[in-house]
C-alpha positions as CSV (number, residue, x, y, z in Angstrom):
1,X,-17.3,2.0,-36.1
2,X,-15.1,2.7,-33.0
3,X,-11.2,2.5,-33.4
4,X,-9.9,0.1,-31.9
5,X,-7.3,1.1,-28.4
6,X,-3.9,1.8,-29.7
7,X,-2.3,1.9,-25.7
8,X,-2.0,-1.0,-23.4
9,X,-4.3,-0.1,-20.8
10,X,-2.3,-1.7,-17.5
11,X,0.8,0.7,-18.9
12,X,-1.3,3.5,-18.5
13,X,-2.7,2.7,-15.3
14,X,0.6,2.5,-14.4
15,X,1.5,6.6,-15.4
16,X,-2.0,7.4,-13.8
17,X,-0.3,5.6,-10.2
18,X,2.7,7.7,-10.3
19,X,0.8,10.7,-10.7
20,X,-1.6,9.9,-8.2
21,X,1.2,8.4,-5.5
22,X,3.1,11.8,-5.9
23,X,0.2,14.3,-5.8
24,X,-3.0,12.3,-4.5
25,X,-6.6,13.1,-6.2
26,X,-6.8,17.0,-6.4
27,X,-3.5,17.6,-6.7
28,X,-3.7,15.1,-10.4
29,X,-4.7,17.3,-13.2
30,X,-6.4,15.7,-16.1
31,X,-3.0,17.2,-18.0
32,X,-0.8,15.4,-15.7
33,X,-2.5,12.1,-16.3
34,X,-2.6,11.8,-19.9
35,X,0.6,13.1,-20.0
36,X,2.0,10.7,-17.8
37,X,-0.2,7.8,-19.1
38,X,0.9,8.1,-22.6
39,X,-3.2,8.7,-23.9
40,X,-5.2,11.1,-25.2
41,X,-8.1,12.9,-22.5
42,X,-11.0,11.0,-24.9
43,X,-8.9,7.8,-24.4
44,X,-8.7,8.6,-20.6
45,X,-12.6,8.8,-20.3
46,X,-13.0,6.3,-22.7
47,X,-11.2,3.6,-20.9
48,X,-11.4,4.4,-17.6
49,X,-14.6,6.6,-16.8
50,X,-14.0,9.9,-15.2
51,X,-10.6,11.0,-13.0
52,X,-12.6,9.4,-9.9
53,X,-13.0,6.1,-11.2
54,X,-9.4,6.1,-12.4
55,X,-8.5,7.2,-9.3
56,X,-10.5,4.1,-7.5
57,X,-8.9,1.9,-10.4
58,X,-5.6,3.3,-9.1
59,X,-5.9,2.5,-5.8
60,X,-7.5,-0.6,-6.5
61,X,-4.0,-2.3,-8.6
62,X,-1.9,-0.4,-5.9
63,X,-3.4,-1.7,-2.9
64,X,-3.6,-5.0,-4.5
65,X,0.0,-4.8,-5.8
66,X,1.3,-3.7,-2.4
67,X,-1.1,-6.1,0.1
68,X,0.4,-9.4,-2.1
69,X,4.1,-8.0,-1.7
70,X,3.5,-7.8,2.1
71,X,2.4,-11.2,2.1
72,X,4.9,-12.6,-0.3
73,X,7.5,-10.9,2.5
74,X,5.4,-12.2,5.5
75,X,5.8,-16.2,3.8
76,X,9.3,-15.2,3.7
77,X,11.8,-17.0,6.0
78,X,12.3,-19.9,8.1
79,X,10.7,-18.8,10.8
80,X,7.4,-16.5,11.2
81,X,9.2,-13.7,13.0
82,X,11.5,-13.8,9.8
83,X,8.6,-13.3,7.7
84,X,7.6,-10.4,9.5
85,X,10.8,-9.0,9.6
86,X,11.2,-8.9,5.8
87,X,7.5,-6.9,5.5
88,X,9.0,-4.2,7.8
89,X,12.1,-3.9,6.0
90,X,10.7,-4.3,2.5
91,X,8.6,-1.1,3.8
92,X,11.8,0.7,5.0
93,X,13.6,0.1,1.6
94,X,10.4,1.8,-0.2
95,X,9.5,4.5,2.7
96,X,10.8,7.1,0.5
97,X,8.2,6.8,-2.5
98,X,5.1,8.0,-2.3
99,X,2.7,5.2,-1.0
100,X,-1.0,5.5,-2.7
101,X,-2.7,3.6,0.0
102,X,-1.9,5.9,3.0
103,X,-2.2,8.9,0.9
104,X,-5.5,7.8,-0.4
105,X,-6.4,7.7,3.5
106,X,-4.9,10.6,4.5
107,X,-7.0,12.4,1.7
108,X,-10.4,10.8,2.2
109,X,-9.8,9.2,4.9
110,X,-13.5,7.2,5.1
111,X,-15.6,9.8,3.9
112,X,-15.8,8.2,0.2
113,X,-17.9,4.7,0.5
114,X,-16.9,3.7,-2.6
115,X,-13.0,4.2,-1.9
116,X,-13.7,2.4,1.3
117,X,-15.0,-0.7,-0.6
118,X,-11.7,-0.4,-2.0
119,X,-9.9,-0.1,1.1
120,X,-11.3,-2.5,3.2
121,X,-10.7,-5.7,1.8
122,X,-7.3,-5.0,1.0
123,X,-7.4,-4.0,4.6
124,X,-8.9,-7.1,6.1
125,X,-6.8,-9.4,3.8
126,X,-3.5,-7.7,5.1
127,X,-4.6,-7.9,9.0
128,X,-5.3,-11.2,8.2
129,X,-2.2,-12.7,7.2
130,X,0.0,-10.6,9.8
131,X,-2.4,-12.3,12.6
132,X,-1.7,-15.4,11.1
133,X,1.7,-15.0,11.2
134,X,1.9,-13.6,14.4
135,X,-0.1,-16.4,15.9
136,X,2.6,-18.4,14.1
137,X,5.4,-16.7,15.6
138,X,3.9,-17.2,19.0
139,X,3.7,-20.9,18.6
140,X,7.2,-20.7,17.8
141,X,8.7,-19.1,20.5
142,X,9.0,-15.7,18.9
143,X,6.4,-13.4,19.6
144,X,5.3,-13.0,23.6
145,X,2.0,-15.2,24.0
146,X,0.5,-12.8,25.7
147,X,0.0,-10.5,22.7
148,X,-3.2,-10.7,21.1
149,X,-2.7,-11.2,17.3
150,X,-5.5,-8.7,15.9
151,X,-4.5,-6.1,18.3
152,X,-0.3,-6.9,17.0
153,X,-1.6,-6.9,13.4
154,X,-3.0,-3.8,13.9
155,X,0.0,-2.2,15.9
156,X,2.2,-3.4,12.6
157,X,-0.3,-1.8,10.0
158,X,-0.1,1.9,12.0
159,X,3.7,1.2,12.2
160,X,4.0,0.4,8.4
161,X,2.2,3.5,8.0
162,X,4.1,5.4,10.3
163,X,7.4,4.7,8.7
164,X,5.8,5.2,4.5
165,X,5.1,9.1,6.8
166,X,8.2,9.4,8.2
167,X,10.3,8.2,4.9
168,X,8.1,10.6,3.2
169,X,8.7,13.1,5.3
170,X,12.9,12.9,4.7
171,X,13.7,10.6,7.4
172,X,17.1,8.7,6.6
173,X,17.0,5.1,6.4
174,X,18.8,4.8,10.1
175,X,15.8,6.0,11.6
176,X,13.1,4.3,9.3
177,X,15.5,1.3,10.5
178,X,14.7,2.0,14.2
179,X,11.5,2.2,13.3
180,X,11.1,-1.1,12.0
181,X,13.2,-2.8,14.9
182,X,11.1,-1.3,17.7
183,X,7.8,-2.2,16.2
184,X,9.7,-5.9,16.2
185,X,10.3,-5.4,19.5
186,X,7.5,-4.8,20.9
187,X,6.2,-8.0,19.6
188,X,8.5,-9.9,21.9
């Protein structure tokens, strides 16, 4: 008769994220993870398969953790623009931790199919709701209406990318600021 799980599986998802975030997929050694997950290795493979379907699992609660807090920011706000504004800056207050999702890219980039169907409807659900909110800050008088809103969602998406790089890479919140105000407005 199995034993039954003595860990709280979600916790220790959580330790494998941190690992992950800070040092991507090679860089995670099976140490690190059960380490930082609070489990034992025949727990680790037990629960969650081998270190690439953690890894998929990973990205999976991050991506999905990160796309609703975008569009909890984006339905922020009186106004559209306001929503949009609170996204960028929600990713300039975080730009200096590690951000699974554009490391994930940066790694793989779309070479792994199955870490694409991860990607790419957390992907399409994000572009979504920035169109949507750009098309509403158009009708409101905010956003110039000659800017297509797939196109502006897209511009946003490189730029939220862009600044998660450059807060990586040391820059101080003044210029991840900047950052976020000329991607605002280029919108107008």
């Amino acid at each position: 008769m199995a034993r039954p799980r003595e860990f709280d599986a979600d916790t220790a998802l959580d330790g494998a994220i941190g690992v992950f975030r800070e040092h991507g997929f090679e860089g995670a050694s099976a140490e690190m993870l059960v380490k930082a997950m609070g489990i034992g290795r025949q727990s680790l493979y037990d629960t969650f398969g081998d270190k690439w379907r953690l890894y998929r699992s990973a990205v999976r609660r991050y991506g999905t953790d990160e796309c609703s807090a975008h569009v909890a920011a984006l339905g922020s706000g009186v106004r559209a623009i306001d929503g949009i504004d609170a996204m960028l800056r929600r990713v300039v207050e975080t730009a200096d931790r590690p951000c699974l999702g554009v490391g994930s890219i940066c790694e793989f980039g779309v070479s792994r199919p199955d870490l694409a169907e991860v990607h790419t409807p957390l992907a399409r659900a994000l572009h979504d709701a920035i169109a949507a909110r750009i098309g509403d800050a158009q009708r409101e008088g905010d956003v110039a209406s000659n800017l297509d809103p797939e196109a502006a969602s897209e511009f946003l998406i490189a730029n939220i990318a862009g600044i998660r790089v450059a807060g990586r890479g040391g820059a101080n919140r003044a210029a991840l600021t900047g950052l976020a105000d000329m991607a605002l407005r280029a919108l107008r």
